[in-house]
mmCIF file of the N, C-alpha and C atoms, coordinates in Angstrom:
data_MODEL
# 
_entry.id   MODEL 
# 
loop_
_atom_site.group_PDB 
_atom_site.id 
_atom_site.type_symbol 
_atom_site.label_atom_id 
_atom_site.label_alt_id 
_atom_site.label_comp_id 
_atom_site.label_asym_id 
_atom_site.label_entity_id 
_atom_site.label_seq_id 
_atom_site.pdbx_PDB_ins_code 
_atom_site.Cartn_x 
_atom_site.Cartn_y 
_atom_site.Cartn_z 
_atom_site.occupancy 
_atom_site.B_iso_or_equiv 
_atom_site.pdbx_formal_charge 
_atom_site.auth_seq_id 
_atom_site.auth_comp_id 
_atom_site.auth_asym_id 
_atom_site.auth_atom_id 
_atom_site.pdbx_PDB_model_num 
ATOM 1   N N  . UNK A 1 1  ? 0.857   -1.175 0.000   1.00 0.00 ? 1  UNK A N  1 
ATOM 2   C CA . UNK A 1 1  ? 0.000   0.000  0.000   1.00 0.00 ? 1  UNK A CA 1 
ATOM 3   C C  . UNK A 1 1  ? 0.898   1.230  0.000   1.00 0.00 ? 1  UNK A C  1 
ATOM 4   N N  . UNK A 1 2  ? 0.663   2.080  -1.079  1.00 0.00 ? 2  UNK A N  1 
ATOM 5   C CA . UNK A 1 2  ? 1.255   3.522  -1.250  1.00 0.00 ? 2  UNK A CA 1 
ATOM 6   C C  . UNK A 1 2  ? 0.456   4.693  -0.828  1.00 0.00 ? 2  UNK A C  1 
ATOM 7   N N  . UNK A 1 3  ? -1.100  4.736  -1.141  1.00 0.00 ? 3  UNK A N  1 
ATOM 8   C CA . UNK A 1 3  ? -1.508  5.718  -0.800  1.00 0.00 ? 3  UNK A CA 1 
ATOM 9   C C  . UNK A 1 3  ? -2.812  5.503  -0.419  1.00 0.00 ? 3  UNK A C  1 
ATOM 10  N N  . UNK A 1 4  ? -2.675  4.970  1.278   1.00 0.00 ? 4  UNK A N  1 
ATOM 11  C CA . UNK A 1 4  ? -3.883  4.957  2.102   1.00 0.00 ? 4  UNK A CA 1 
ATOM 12  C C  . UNK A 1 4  ? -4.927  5.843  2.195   1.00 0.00 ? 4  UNK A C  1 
ATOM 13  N N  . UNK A 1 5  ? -6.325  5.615  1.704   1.00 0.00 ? 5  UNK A N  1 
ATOM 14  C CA . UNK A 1 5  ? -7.015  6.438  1.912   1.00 0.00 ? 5  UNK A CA 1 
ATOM 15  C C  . UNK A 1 5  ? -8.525  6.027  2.886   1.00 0.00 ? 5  UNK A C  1 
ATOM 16  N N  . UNK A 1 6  ? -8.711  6.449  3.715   1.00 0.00 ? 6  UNK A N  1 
ATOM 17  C CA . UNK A 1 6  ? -10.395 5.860  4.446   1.00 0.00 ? 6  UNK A CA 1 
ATOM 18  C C  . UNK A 1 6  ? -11.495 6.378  3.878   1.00 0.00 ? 6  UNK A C  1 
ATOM 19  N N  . UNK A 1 7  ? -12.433 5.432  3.806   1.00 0.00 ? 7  UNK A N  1 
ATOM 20  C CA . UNK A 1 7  ? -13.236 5.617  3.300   1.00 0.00 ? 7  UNK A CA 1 
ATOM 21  C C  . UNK A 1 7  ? -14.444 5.901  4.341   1.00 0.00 ? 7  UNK A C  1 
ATOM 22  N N  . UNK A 1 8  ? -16.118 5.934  3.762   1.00 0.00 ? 8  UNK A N  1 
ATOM 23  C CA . UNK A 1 8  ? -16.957 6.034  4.844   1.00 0.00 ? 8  UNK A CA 1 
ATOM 24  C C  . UNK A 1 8  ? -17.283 5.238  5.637   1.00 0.00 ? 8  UNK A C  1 
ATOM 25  N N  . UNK A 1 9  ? -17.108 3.755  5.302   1.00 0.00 ? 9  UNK A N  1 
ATOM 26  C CA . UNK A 1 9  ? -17.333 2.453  6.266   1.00 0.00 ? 9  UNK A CA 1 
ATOM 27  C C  . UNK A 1 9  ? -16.178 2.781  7.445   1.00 0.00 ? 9  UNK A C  1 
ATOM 28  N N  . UNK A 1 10 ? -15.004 3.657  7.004   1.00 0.00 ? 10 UNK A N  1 
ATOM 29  C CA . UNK A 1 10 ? -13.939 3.326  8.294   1.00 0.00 ? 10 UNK A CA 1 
ATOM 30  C C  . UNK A 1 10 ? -12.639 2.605  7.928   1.00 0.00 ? 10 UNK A C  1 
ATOM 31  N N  . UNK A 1 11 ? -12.749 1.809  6.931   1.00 0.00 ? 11 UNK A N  1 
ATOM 32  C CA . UNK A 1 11 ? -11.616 1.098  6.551   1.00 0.00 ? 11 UNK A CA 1 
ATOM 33  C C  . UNK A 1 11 ? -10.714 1.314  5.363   1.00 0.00 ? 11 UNK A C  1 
ATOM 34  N N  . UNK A 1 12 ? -9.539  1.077  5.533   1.00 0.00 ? 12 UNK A N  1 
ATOM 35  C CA . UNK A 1 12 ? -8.352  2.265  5.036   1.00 0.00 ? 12 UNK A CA 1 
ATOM 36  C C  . UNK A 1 12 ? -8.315  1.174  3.387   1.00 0.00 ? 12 UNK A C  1 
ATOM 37  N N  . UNK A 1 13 ? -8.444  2.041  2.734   1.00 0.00 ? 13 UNK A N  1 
ATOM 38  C CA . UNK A 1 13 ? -7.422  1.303  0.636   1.00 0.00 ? 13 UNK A CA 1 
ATOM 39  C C  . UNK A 1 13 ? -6.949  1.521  0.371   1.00 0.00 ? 13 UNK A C  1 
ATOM 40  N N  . UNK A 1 14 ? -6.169  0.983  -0.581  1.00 0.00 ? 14 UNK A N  1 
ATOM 41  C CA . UNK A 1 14 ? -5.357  1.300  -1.499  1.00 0.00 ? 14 UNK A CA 1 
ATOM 42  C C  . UNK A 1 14 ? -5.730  2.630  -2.279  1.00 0.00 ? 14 UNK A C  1 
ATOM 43  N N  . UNK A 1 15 ? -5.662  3.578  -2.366  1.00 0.00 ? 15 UNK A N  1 
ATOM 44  C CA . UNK A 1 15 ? -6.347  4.668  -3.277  1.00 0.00 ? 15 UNK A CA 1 
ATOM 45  C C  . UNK A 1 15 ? -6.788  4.465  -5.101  1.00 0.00 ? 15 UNK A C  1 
ATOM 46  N N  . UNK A 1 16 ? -6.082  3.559  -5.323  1.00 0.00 ? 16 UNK A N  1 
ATOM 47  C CA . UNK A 1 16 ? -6.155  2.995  -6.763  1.00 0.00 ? 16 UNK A CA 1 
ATOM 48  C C  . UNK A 1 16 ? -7.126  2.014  -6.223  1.00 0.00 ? 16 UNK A C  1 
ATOM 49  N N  . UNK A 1 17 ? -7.465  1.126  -5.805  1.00 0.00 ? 17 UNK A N  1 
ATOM 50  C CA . UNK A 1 17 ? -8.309  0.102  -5.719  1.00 0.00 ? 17 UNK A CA 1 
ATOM 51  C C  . UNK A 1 17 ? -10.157 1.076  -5.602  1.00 0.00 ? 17 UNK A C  1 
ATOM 52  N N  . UNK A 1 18 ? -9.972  1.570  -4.092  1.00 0.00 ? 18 UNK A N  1 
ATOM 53  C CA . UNK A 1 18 ? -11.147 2.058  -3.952  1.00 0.00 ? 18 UNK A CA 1 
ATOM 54  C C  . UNK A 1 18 ? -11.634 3.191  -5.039  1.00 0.00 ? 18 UNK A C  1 
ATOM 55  N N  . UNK A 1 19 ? -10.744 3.747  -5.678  1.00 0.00 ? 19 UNK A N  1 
ATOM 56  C CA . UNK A 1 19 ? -11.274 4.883  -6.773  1.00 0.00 ? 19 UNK A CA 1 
ATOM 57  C C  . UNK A 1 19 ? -11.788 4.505  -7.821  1.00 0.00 ? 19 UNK A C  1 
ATOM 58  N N  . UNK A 1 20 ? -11.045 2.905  -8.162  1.00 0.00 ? 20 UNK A N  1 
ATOM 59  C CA . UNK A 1 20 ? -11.762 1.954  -9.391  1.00 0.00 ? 20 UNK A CA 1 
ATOM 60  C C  . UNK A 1 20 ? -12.726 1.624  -9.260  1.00 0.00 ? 20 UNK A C  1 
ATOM 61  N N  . UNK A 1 21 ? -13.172 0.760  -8.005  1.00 0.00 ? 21 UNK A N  1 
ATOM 62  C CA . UNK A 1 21 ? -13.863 0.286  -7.405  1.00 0.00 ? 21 UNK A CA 1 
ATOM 63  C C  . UNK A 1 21 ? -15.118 1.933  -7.888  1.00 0.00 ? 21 UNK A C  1 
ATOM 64  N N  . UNK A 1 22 ? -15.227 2.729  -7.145  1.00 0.00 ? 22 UNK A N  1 
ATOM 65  C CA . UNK A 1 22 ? -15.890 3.429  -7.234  1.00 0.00 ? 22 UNK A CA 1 
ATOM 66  C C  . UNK A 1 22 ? -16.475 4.629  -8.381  1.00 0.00 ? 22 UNK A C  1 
ATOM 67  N N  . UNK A 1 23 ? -15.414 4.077  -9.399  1.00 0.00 ? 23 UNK A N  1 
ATOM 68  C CA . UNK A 1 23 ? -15.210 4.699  -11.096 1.00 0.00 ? 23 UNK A CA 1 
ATOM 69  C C  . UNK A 1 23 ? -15.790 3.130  -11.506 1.00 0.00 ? 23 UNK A C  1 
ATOM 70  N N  . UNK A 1 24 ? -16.188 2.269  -11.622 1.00 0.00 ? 24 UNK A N  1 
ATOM 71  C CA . UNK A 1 24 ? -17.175 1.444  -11.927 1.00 0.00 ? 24 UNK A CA 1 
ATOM 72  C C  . UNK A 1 24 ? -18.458 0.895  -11.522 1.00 0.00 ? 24 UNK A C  1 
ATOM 73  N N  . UNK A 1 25 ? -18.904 1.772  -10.479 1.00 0.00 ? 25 UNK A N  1 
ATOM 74  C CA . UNK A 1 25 ? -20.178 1.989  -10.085 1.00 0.00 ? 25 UNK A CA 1 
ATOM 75  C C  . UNK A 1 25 ? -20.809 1.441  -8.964  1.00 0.00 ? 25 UNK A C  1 
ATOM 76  N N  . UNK A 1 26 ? -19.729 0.965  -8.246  1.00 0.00 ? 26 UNK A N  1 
ATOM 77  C CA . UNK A 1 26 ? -19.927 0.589  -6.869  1.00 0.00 ? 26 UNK A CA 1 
ATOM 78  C C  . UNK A 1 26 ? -20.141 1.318  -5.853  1.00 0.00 ? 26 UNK A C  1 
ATOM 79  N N  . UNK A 1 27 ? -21.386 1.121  -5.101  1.00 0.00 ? 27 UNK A N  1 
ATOM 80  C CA . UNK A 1 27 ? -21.349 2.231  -4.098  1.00 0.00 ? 27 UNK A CA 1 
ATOM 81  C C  . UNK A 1 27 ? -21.481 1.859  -2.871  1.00 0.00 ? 27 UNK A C  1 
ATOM 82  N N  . UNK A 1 28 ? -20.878 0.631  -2.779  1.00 0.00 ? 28 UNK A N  1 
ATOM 83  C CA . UNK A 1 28 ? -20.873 -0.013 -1.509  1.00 0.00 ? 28 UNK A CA 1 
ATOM 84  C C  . UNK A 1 28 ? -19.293 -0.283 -0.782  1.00 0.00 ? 28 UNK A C  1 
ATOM 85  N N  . UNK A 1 29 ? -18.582 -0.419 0.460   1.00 0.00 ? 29 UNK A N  1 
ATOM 86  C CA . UNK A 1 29 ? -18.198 -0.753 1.087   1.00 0.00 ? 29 UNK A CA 1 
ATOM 87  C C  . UNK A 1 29 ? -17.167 -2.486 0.357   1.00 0.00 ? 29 UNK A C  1 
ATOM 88  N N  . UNK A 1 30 ? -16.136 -2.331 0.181   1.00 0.00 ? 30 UNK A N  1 
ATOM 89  C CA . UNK A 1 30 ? -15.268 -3.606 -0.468  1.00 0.00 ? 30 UNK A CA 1 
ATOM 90  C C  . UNK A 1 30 ? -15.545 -4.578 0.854   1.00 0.00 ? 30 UNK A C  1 
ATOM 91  N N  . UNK A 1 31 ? -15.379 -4.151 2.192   1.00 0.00 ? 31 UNK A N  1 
ATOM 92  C CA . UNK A 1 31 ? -14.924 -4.947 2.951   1.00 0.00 ? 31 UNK A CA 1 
ATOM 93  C C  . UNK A 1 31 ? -16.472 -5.753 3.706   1.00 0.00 ? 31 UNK A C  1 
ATOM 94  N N  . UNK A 1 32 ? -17.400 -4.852 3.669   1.00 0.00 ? 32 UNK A N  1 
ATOM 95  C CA . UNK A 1 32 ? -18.989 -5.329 4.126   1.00 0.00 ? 32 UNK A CA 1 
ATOM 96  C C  . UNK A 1 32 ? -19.726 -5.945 3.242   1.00 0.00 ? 32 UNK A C  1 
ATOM 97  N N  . UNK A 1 33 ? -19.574 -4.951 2.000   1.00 0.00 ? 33 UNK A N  1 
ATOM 98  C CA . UNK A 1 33 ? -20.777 -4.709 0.701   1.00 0.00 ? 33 UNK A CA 1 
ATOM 99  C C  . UNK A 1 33 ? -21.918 -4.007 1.443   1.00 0.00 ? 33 UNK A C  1 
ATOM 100 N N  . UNK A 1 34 ? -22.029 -3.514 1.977   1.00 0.00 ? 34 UNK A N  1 
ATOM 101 C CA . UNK A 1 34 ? -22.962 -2.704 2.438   1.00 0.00 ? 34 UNK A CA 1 
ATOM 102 C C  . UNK A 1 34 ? -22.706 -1.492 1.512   1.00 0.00 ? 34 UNK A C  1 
ATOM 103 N N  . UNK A 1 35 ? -24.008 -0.423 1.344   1.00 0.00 ? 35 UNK A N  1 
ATOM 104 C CA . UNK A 1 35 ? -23.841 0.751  0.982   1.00 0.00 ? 35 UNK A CA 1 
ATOM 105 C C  . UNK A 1 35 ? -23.373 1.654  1.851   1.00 0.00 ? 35 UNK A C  1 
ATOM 106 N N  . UNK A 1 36 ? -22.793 2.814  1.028   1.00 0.00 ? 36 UNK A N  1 
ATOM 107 C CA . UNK A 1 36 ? -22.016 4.025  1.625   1.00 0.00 ? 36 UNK A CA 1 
ATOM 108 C C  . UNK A 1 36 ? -22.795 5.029  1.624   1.00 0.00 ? 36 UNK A C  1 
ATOM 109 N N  . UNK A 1 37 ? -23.207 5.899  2.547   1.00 0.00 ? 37 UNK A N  1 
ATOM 110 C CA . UNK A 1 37 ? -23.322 7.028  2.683   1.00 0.00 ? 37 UNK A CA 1 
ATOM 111 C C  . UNK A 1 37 ? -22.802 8.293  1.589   1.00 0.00 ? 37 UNK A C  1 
ATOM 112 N N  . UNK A 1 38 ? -21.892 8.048  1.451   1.00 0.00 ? 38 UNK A N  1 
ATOM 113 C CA . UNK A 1 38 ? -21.190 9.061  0.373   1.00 0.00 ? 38 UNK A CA 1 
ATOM 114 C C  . UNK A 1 38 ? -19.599 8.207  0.192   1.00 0.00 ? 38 UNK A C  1 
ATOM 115 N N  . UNK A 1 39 ? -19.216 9.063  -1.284  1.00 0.00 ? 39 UNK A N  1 
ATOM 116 C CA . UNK A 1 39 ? -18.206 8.073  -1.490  1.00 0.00 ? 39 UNK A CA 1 
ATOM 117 C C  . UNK A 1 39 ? -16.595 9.076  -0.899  1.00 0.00 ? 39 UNK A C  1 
ATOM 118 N N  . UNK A 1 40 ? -16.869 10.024 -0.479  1.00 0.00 ? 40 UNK A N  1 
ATOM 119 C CA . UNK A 1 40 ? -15.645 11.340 0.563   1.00 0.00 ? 40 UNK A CA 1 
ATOM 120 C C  . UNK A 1 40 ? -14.406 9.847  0.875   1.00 0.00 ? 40 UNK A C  1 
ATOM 121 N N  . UNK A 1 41 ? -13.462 10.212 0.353   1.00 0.00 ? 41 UNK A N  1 
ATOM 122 C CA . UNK A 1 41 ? -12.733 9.359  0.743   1.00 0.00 ? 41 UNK A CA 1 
ATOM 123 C C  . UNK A 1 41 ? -11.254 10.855 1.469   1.00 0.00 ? 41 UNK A C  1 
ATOM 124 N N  . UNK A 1 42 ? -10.845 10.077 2.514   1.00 0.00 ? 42 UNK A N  1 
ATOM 125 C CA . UNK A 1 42 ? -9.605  10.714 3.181   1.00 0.00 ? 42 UNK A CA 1 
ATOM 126 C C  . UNK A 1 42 ? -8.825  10.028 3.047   1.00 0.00 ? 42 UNK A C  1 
ATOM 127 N N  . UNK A 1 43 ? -7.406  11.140 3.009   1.00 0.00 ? 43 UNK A N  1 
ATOM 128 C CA . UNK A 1 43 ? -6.272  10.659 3.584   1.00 0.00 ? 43 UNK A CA 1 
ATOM 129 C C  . UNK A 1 43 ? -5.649  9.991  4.496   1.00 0.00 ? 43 UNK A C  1 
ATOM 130 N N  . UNK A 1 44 ? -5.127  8.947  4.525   1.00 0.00 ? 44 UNK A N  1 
ATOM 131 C CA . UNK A 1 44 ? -4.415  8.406  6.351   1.00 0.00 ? 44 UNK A CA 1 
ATOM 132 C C  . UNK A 1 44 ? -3.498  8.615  6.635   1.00 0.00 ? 44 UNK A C  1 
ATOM 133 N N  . UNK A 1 45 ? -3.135  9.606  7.181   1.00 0.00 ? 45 UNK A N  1 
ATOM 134 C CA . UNK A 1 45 ? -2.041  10.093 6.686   1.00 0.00 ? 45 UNK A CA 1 
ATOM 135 C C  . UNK A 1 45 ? -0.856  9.256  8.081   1.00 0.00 ? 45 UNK A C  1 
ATOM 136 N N  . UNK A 1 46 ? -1.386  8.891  9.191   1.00 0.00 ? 46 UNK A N  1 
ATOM 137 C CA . UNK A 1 46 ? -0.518  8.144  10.013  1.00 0.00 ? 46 UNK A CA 1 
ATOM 138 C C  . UNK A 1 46 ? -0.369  6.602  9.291   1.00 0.00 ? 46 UNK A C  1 
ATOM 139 N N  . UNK A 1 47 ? -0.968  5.933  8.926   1.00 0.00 ? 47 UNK A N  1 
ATOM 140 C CA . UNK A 1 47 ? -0.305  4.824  7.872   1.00 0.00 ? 47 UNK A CA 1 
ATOM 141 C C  . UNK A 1 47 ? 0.299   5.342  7.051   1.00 0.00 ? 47 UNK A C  1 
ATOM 142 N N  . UNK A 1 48 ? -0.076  6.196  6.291   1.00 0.00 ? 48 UNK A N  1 
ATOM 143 C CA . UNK A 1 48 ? 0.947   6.386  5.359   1.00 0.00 ? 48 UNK A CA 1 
ATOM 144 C C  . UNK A 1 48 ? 2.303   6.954  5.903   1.00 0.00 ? 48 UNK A C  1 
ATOM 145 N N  . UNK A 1 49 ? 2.478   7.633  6.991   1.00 0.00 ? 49 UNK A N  1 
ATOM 146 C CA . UNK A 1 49 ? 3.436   7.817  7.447   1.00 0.00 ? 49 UNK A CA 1 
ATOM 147 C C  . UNK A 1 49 ? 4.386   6.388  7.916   1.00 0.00 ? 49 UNK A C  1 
ATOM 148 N N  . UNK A 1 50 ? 3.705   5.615  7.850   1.00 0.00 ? 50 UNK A N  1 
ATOM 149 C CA . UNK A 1 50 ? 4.220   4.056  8.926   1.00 0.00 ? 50 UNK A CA 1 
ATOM 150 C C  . UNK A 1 50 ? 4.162   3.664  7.880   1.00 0.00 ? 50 UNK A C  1 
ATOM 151 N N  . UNK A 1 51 ? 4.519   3.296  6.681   1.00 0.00 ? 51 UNK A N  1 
ATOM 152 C CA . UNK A 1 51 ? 4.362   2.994  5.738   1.00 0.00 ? 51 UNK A CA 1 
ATOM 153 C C  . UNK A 1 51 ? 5.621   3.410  4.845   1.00 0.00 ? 51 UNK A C  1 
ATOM 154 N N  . UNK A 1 52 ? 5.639   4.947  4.831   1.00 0.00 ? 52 UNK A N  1 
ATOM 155 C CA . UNK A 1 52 ? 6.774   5.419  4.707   1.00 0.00 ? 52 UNK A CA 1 
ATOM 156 C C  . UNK A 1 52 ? 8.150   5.268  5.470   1.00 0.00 ? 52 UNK A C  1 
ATOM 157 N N  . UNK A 1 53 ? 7.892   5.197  6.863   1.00 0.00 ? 53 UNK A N  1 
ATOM 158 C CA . UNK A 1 53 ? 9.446   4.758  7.326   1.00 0.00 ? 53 UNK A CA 1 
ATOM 159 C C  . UNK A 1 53 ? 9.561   3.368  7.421   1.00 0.00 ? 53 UNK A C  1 
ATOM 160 N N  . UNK A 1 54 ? 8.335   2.499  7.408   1.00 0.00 ? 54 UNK A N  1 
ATOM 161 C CA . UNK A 1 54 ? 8.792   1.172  6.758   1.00 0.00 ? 54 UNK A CA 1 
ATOM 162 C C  . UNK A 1 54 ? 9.478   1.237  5.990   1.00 0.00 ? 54 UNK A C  1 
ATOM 163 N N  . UNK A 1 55 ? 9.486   1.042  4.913   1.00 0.00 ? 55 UNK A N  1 
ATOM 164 C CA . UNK A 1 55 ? 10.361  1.641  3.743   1.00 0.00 ? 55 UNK A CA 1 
ATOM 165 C C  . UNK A 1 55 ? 11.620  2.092  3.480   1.00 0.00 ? 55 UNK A C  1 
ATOM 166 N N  . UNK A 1 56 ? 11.537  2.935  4.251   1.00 0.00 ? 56 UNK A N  1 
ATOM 167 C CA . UNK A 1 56 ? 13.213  3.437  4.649   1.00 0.00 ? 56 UNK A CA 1 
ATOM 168 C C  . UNK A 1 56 ? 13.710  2.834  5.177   1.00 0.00 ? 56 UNK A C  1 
ATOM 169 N N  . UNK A 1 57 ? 13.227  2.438  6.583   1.00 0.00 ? 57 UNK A N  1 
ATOM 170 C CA . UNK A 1 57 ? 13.872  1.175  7.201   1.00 0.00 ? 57 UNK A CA 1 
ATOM 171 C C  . UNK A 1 57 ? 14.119  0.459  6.461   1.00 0.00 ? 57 UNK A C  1 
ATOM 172 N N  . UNK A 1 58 ? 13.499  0.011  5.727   1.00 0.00 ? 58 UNK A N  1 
ATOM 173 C CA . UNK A 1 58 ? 13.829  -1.471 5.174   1.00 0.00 ? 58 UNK A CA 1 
ATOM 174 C C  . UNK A 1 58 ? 14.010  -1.837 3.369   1.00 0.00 ? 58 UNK A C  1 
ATOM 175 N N  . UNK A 1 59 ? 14.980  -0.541 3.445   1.00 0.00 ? 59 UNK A N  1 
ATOM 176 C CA . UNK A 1 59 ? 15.092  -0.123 2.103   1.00 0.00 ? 59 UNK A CA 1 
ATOM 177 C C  . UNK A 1 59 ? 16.725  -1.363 1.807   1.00 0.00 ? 59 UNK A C  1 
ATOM 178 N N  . UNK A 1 60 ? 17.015  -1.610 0.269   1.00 0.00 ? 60 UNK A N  1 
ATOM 179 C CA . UNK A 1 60 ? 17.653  -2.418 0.402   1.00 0.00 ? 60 UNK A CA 1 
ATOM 180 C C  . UNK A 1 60 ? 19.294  -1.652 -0.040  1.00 0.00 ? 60 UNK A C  1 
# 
């Protein structure tokens, strides 16, 4: 995962996955299938931070 984003269920994506997901007409939740409220997706930005010094850490 490069660029965590949450969605309205609460649970964090891939930003390419959930935007496809939601650019083909899904308006539900990947991880429930339940419907969404709205499709507002945020930034995570503390995974992505942990994510990022993963990385560094463990750069080769």
């Amino acid at each position: 995962m490069r660029d965590p984003l949450i969605a309205a269920d609460g649970f964090t994506y891939e930003a390419e996955a959930i935007t496809e997901w939601f650019d083909t007409g899904h308006y539900t939740s990947l991880m429930t299938y339940l419907d969404l409220p709205h499709r507002d997706l945020l930034p995570n930005h503390a995974l992505r931070s942990a994510i990022q010094e993963w990385l560094q850490t463990n750069a080769d």
